[in-house]
C-alpha positions as CSV (number, residue, x, y, z in Angstrom):
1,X,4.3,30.9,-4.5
2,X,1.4,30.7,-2.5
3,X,1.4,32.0,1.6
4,X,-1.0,29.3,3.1
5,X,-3.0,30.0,6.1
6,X,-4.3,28.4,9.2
7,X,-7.7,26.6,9.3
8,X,-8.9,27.2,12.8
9,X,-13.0,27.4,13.6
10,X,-13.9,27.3,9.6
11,X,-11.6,30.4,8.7
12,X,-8.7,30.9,7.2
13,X,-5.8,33.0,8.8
14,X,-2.3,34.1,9.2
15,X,0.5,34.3,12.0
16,X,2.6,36.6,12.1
17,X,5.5,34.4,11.1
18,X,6.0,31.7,8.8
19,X,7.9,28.5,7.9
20,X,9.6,28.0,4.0
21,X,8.1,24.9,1.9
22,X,11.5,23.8,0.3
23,X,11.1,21.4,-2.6
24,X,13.6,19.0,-1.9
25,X,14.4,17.9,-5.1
26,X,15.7,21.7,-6.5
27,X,15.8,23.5,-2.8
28,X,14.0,25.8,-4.2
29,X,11.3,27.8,-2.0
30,X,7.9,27.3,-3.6
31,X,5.7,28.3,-0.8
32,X,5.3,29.7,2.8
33,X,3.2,27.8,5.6
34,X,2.3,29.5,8.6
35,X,3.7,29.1,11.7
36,X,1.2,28.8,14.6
37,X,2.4,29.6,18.1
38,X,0.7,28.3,21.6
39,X,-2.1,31.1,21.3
40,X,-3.1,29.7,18.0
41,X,-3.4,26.2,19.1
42,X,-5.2,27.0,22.3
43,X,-7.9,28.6,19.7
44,X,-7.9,26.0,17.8
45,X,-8.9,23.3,20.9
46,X,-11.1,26.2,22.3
47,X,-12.9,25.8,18.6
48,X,-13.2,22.6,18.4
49,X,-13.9,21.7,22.2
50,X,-16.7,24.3,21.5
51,X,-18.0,22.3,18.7
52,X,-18.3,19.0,20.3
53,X,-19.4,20.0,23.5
54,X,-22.7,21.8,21.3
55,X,-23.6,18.6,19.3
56,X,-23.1,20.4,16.3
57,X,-21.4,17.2,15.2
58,X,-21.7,14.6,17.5
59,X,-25.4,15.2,17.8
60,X,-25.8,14.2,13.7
61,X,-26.7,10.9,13.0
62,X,-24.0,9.1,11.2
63,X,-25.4,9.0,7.8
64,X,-25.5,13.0,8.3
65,X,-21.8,13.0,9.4
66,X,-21.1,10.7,6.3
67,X,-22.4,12.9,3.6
68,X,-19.5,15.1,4.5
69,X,-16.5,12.5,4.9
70,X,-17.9,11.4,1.0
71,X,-17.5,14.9,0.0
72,X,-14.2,15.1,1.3
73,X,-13.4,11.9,-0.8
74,X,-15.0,13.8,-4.0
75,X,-13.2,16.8,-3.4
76,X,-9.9,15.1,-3.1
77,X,-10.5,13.4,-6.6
78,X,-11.5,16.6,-8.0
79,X,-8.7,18.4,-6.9
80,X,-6.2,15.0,-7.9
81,X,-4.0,16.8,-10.0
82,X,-3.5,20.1,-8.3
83,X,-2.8,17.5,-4.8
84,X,-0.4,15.1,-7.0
85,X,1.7,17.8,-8.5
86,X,2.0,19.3,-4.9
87,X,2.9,16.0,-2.8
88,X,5.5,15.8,-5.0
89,X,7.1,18.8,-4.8
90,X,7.0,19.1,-1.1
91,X,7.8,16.2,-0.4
92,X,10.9,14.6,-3.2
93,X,8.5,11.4,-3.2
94,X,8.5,10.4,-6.9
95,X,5.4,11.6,-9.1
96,X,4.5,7.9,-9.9
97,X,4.0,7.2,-6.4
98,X,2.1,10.5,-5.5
99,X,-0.4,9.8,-8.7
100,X,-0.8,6.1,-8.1
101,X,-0.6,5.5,-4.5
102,X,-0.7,8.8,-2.4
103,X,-3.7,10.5,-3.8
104,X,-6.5,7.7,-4.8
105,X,-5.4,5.9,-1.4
106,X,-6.4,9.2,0.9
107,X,-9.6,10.0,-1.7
108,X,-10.4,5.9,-0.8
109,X,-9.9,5.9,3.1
110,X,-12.7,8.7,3.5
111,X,-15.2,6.7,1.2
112,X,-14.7,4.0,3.3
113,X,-15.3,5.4,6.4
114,X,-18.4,6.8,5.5
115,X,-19.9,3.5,4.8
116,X,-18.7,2.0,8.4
117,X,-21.8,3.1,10.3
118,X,-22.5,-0.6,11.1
119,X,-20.1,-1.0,13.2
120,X,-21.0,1.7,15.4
121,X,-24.7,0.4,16.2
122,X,-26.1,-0.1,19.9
123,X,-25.1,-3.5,20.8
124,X,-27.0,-5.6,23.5
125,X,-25.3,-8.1,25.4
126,X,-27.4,-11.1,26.6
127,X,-27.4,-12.2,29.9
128,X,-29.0,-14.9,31.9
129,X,-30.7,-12.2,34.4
130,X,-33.7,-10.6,34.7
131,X,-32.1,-7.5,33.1
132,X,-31.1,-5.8,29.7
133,X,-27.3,-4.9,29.5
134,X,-27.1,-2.0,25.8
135,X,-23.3,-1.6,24.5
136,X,-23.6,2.1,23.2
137,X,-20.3,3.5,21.2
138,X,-19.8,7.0,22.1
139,X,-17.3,9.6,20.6
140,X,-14.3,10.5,22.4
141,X,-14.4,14.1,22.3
142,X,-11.6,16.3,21.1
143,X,-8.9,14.6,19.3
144,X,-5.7,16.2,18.3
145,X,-3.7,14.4,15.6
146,X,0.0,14.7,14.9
147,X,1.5,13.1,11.3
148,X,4.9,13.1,10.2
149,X,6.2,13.9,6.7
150,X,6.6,10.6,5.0
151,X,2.9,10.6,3.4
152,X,1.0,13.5,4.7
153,X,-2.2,12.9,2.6
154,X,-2.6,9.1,3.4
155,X,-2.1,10.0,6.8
156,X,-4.4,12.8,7.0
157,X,-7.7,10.5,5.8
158,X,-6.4,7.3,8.0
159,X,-6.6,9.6,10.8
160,X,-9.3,12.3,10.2
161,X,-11.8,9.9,7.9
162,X,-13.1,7.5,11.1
163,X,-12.1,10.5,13.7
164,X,-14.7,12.5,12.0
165,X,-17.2,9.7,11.1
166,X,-17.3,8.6,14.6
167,X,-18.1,12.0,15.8
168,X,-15.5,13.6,17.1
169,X,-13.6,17.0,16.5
170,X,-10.1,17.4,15.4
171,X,-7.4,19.5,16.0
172,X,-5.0,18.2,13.1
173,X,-0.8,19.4,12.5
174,X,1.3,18.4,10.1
175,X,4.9,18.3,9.8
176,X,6.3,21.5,8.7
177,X,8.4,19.5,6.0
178,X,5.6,18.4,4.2
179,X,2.2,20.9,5.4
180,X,1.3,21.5,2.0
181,X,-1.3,19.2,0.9
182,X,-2.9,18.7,4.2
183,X,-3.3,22.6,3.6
184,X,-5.0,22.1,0.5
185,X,-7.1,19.3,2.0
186,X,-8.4,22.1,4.8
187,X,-9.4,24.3,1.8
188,X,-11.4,21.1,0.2
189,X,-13.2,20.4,3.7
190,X,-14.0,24.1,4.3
191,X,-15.9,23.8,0.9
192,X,-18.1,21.4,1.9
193,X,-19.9,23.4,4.7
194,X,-18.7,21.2,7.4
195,X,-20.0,22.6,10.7
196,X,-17.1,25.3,12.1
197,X,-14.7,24.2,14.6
198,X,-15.3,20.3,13.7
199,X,-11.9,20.5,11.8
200,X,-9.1,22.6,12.9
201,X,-5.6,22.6,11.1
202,X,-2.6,23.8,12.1
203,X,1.1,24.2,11.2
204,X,4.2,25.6,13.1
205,X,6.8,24.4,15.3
206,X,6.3,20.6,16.2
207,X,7.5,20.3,19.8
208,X,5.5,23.7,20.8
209,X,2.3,22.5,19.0
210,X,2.5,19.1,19.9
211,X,3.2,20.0,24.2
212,X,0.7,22.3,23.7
213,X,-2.1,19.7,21.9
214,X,-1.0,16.5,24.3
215,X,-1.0,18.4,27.6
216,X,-4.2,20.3,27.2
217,X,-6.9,19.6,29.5
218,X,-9.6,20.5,26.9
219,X,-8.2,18.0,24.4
220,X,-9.4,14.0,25.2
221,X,-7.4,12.0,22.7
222,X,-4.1,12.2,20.9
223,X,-3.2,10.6,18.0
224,X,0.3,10.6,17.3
225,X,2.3,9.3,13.9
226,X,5.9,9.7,14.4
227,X,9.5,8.5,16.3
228,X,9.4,6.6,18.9
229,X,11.4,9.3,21.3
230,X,8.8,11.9,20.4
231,X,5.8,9.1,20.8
232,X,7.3,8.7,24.7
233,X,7.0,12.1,25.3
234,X,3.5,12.4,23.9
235,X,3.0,9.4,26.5
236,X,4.3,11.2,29.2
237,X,2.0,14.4,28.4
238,X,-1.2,12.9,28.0
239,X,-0.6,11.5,31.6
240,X,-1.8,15.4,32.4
241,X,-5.6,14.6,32.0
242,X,-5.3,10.6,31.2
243,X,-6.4,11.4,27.8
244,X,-6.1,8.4,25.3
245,X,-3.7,7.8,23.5
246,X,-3.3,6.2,20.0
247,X,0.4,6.1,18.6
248,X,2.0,4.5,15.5
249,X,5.7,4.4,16.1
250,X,9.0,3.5,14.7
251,X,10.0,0.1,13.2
252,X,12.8,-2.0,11.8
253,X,11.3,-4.4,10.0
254,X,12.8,-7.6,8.8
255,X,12.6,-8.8,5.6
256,X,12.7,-12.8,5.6
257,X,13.2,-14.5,2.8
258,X,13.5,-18.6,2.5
259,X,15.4,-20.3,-0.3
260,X,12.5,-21.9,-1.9
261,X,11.7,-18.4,-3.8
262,X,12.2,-17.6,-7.5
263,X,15.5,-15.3,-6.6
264,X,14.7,-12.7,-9.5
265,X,10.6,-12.1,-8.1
266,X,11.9,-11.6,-4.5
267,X,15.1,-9.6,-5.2
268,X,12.2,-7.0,-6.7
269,X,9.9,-7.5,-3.5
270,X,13.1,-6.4,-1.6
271,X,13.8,-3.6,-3.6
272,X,10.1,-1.9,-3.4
273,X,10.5,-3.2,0.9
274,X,13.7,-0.7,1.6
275,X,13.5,1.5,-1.8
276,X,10.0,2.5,-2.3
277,X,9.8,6.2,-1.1
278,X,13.6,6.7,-0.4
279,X,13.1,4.1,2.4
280,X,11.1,6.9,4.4
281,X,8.5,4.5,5.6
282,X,7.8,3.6,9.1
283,X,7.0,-0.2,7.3
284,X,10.4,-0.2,5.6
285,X,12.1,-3.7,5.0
286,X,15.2,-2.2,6.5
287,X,16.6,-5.8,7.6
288,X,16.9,-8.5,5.1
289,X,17.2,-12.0,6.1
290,X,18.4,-14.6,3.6
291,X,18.5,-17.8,3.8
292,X,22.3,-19.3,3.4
293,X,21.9,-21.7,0.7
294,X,20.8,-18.9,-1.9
295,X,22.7,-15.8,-0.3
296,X,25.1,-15.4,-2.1
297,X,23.0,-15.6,-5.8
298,X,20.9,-13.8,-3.8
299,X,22.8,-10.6,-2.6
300,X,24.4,-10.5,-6.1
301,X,21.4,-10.1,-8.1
302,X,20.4,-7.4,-5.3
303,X,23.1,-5.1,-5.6
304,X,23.2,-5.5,-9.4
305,X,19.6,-4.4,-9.9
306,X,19.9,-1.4,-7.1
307,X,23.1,0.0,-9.3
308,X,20.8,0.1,-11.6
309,X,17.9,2.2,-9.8
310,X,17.6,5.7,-12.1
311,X,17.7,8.1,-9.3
312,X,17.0,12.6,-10.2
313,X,13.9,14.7,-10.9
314,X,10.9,13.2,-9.4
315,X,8.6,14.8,-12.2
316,X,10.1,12.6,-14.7
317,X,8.0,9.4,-14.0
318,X,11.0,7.2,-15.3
319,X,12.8,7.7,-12.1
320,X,13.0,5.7,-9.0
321,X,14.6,7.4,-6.7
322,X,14.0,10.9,-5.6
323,X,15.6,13.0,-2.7
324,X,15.3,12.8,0.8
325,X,12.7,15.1,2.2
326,X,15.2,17.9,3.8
327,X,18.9,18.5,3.7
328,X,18.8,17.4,7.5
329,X,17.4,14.0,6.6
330,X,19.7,13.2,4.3
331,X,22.2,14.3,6.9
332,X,21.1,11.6,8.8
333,X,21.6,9.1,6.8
334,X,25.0,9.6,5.5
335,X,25.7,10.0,9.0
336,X,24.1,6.4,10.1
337,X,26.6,5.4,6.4
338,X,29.3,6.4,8.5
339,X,28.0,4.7,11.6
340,X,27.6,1.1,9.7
341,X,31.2,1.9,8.1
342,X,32.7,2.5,11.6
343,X,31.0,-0.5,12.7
344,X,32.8,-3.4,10.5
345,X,29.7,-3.4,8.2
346,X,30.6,-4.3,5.0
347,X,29.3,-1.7,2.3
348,X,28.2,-3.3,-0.9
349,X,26.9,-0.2,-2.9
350,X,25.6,3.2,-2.5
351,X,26.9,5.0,0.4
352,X,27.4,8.6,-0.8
353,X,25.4,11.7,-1.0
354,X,24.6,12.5,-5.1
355,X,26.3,15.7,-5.9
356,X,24.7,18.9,-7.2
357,X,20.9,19.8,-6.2
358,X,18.6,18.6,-4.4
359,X,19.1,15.9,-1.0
360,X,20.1,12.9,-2.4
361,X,21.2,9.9,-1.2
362,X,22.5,6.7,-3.3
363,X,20.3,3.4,-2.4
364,X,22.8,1.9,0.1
365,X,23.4,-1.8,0.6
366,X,25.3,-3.3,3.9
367,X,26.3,-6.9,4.6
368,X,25.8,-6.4,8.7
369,X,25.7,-7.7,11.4
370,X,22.1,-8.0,14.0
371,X,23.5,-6.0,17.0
372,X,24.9,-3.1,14.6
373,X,23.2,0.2,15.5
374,X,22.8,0.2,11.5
375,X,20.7,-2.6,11.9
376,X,18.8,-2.0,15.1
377,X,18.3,2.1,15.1
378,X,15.4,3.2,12.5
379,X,17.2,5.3,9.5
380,X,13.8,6.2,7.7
381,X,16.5,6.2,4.5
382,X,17.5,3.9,1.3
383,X,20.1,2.1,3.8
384,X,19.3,-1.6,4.0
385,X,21.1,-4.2,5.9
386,X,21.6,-8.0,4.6
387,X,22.2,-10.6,7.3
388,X,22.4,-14.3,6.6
389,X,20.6,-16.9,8.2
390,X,20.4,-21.1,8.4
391,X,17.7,-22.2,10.3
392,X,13.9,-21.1,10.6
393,X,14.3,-20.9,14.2
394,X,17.6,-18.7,14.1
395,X,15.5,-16.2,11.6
396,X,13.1,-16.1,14.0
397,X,15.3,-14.9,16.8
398,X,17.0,-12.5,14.6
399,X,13.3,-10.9,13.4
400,X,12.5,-10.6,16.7
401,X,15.8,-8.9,18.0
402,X,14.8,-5.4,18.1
403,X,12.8,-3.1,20.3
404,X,10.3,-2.2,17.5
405,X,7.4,-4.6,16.5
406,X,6.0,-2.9,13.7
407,X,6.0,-5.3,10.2
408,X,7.6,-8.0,8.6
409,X,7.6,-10.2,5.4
410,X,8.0,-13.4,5.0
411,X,8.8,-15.2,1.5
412,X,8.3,-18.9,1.0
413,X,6.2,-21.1,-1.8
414,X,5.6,-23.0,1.4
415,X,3.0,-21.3,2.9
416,X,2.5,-23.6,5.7
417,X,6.4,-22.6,6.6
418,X,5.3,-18.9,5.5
419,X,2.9,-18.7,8.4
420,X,4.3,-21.0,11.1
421,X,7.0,-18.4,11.2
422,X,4.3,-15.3,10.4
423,X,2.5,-16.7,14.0
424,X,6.0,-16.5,15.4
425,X,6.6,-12.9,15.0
426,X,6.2,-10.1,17.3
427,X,5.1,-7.2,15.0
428,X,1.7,-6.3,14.1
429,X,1.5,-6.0,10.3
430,X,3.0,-9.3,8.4
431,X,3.0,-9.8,4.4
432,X,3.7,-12.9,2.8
433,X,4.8,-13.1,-0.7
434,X,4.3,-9.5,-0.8
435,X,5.2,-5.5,0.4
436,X,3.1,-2.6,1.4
437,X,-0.1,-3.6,0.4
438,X,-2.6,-1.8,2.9
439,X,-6.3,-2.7,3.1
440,X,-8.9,-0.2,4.0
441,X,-10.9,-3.2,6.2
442,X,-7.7,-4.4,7.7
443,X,-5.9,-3.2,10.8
444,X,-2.8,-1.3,11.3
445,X,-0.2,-1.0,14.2
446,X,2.6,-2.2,15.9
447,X,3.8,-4.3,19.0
448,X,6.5,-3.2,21.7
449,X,8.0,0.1,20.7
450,X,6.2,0.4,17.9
451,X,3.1,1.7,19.4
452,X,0.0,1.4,20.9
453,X,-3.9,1.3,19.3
454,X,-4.6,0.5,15.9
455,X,-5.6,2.4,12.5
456,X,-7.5,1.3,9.6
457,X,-10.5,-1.1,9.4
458,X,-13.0,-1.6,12.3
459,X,-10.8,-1.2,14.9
460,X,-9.2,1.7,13.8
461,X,-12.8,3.5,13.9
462,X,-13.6,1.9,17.1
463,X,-10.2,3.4,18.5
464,X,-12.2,7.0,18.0
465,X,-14.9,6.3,20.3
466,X,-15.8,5.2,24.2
467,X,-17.5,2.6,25.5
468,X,-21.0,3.2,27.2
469,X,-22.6,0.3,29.0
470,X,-26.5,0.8,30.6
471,X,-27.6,-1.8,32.5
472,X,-31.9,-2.0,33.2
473,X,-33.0,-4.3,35.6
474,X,-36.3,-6.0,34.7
475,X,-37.5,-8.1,38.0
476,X,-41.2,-8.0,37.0
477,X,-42.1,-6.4,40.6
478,X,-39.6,-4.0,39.9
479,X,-37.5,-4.6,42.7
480,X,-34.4,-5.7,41.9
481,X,-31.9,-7.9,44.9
482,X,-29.9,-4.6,45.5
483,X,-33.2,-3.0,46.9
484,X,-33.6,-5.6,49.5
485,X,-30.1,-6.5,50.4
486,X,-30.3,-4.5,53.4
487,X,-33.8,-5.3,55.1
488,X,-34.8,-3.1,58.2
């Protein structure tokens, strides 16, 4: 059982108290994470404010900066089995997702952004003046970044990969549920000589740490992965010093599918949507919309293929189902079960906690209603609601019934249908004909309450930096119209 340490100005330390790693499948203790306080955090922004303010970063061109971020990405892939083994067991997500998805996908997103320098360049805007107007793409300065505990890893390079290629330096805390690889991941960067105080990482207690990072003067941009009730508050503290503020909230995404489908393809689309990862996914297909004239095939093919989802040890790569990340979780979504019961919803399978070790929770199926909390308040659990539907305009008013905008799907063999309706919705992030299938060029982020800014792609590198305009004036006498406006 390893004690981890804090990663603050390119050395490792410990605090003087620390935090259990519980493995959520056995509830076992398999490690201990240190618990940072407000001291530790100001060092931390005092590190990396001192870093960025000496150019020791910022002042590299972005081919120098890149060499590092593709060393990251190595390291990552080096390291692939130690980092799968230990996702896994910190976090109950099942070892076939963690070797398949978790890893490559982080090891992918710093690659990536090493090769993104393009869009970075000066940029000259032409005008019809006797002038030269130069766009120039700055970083932002100090950035502290907040994830939760649903994919620490992925989360880690979608936020730290084009933070760090644009130049800035981070202050970086994961949740204490799941700190372990991101602790691993500081040990990788430390190893590839990456100037001190350009990466700072930091565990402890979230709501101390996270006042502490989004009130700071020193710090200029927050980047925030998490609830919605949390993501106002960081709001409200980054108000202190106007920082920016990037923040990739909460969602209740619906799940639309039209009767021209083969049932037996979708009814496995919808599965993966509310399933994959114990439904702990801000993108989870929570709300299921099915169209009348197949429902009722449709719902009983559901339910008879989620009986038969093989839930236990998340090692054994035949399982589907692991636990919930902590006992409190999983407390939280027997205690929404109870809600949807009280409610009137009808309960078509699942709905208990598995008995013995580890925080289980059976893949639950409702038949609900749209204004049930059950089917407006985010879960983050295996609970999925079914609602029927008769009309593309009625699914569209049902989709769009919530106070989160985050994703959607949409399933139709008419794809001119597909996305009419796509156009129609108000969430950021729509599949068709598919689930979960995140590009490294494509944006990320939600409408509403679902957030602000955008990660991934271009524009989630161009959320890392300000922009600079200079304006020359070129009258060939060299006086400009300003210089005579007032004559004398």
């Amino acid at each position: 059982m390893e004690n981890y340490k804090i990663y603050i100005d390119g050395e490792f330390s410990s605090t003087k108290e620390t935090i259990d790693s519980i493995n959520p499948c056995t509830e076992e203790i398999i490690a201990k994470i240190p618990k940072a306080g407000v001291e530790d955090t100001r060092r931390a922004i005092r590190a990396a404010r001192h870093a960025f303010d000496s150019g020791v970063w910022s002042g590299l061109s972005f081919d120098e900066r890149a060499i590092y971020l593709k060393k990251i990405s190595d390291g990552i892939l080096e390291n692939a089995m130690k980092l799968i083994d230990i996702e896994a067991h910190d976090t109950g997500k099942t070892i076939k997702q963690s070797t398949f998805i978790d890893i490559p996908v982080a090891a992918e997103c710093f690659h990536y952004y090493a090769n993104l320098g393009n869009v970075l360049a000066d940029e000259e805007v032409k005008l019809q003046a006797q002038a030269k107007s130069m766009l120039y793409r700055e970083p932002v300065g100090v950035v502290a970044q907040i994830i939760p505990w649903n994919y620490p890893m992925i989360m880690a390079a979608w936020k730290l990969a084009p933070a760090l290629a644009a130049g800035n330096c981070v202050v970086f805390k994961p949740s204490n549920l799941a700190s372990l690889s991101c602790l691993e991941l500081a040990k990788i960067i430390d190893s590839t000589g990456i100037p001190k105080g350009v990466v700072n990482i930091i565990t402890g207690d979230g709501k101390v740490i996270g006042d502490e990072l989004s009130k700071s003067q020193d710090v200029d941009m927050i980047s925030f992965t998490g609830s919605t009730e949390v993501g106002k508050k960081i709001m409200q503290n980054a108000a202190v010093n106007i920082k920016k503020a990037c923040l990739e909230l909460g969602g209740k995404s619906a799940n639309i599918v039209f009767a021209d489908n083969d049932i037996d393809t979708v009814v496995g689309g919808a599965l993966s949507a509310i399933f994959m990862n114990q439904g702990q996914m801000c993108v989870a297909g929570s709300r299921l919309l099915v169209e009348d004239k197949i429902y009722d095939e449709f719902i009983k093919k559901l339910v008879e293929r989620t009986k038969k989802l093989k839930i236990g040890d998340n090692l054994d790569h035949s399982v589907d189902i692991g636990p919930m990340v902590s006992k409190e979780q999983r407390d939280t979504v027997l205690e929404y079960i109870n809600i949807g019961k009280a409610e009137g919803a009808k309960l078509l399978c699942g709905g208990k906690a598995v008995s013995g070790k580890g925080y289980f929770v059976e893949p639950t199926i409702f038949e609900a209603k749209n204004n049930m909390r059950i089917a407006q308040e985010e879960i983050f659990g295996p609970v999925l609601c079914v609602i029927k539907f008769s009309s593309e305009q009625e699914v569209i008013n049902i989709a769009n019934d919530t106070k989160y905008g985050l994703a959607a799907m949409v399933w139709s063999k008419d794809l001119d249908k597909a996305n009419r309706v796509a156009k129609q919705l108000r969430c950021g992030q729509i599949w068709i004909n598919t689930y979960g299938f995140f590009y490294n060029e494509a944006p990320f982020g939600g409408y509403k309450q679902s957030g602000v800014g955008r990660e991934l792609g271009r524009e989630g590198l161009l959320e890392y930096t300000q922009l600079k305009h200079i304006n020359t004036d070129l009258s060939p006498d060299g006086k400009s119209l300003v210089t005579n406006w007032f004559s004398v």
